[in-house]
C-alpha positions in Angstrom: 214.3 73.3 72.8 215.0 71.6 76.1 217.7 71.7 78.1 219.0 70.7 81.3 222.0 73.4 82.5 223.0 72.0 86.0 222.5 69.7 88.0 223.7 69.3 91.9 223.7 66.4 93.6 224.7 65.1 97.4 227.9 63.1 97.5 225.9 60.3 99.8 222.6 59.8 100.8 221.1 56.5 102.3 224.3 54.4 100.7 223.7 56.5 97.6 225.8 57.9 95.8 225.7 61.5 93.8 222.2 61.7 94.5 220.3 64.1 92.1 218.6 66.5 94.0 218.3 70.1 92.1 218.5 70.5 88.3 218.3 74.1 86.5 216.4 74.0 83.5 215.7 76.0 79.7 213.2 76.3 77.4 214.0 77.8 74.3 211.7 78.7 71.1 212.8 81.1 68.1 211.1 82.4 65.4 211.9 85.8 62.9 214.8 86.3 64.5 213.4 86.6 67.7 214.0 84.2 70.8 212.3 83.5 74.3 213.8 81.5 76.5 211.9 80.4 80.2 214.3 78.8 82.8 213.8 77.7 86.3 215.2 75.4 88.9 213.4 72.2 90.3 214.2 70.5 93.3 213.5 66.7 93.4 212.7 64.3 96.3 215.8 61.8 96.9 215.2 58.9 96.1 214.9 55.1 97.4 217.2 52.3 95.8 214.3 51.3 94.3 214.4 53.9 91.8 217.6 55.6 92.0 219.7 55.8 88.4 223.8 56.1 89.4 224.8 59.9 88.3 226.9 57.9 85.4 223.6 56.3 83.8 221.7 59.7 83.6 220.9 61.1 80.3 219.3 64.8 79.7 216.2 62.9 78.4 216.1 61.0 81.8 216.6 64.2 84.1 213.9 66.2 81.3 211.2 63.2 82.2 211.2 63.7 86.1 211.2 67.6 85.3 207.9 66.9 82.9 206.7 64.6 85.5 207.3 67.8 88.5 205.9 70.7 86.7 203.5 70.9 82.7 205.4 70.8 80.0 202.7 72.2 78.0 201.6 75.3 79.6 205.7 76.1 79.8 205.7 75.6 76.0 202.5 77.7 75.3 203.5 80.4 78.0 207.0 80.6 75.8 205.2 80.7 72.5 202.6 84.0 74.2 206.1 85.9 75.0 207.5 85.1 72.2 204.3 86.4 69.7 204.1 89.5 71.7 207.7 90.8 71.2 207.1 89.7 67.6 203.8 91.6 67.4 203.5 93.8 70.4 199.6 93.9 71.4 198.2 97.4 71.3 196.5 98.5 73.9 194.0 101.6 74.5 194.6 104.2 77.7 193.0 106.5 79.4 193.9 109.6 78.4 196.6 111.1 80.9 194.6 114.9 81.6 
């Protein structure tokens, strides 16, 4: 599951107001009882009035498309799901013999 934690803002910028410039982000899967979670923070570029959504008409889906759009959904998701297989089923691995 995604989720957007946080998000801060400037007060003004350009005659805009509560600018979204940093949101802090999850990634959640769970299987078997077990859970892996990925987080990380993107910063945005302000924006012009052109495109700029007032702080009051934002919804997580919004704020979740310009992450998507910033850095691959996917290859969070399948990096998540690799974590998540090897605390399920720990790979074995062979080593060299310590003498």
């Amino acid at each position: 599951m995604w989720k957007i934690i946080k998000l801060e803002c400037l007060l003004n910028y350009n005659n805009l107001q509560n600018v979204v410039l940093k949101a802090y982000w999850e990634y959640t899967i769970s299987q078997d009882n077990e859970q892996e979670t990925i987080s990380g923070i993107k910063q945005f570029t302000a924006p012009s009035e052109d495109n700029f959504i007032p702080y009051e008409n934002l919804t997580e889906q919004i704020v979740l498309d310009w992450l998507w759009k910033e850095i691959s959904k996917q290859a969070t998701e399948e990096l998540a799901i690799k974590k998540l297989n090897d605390k399920i089923n720990p790979p074995i691995i062979s080593l060299s013999l310590p003498w």
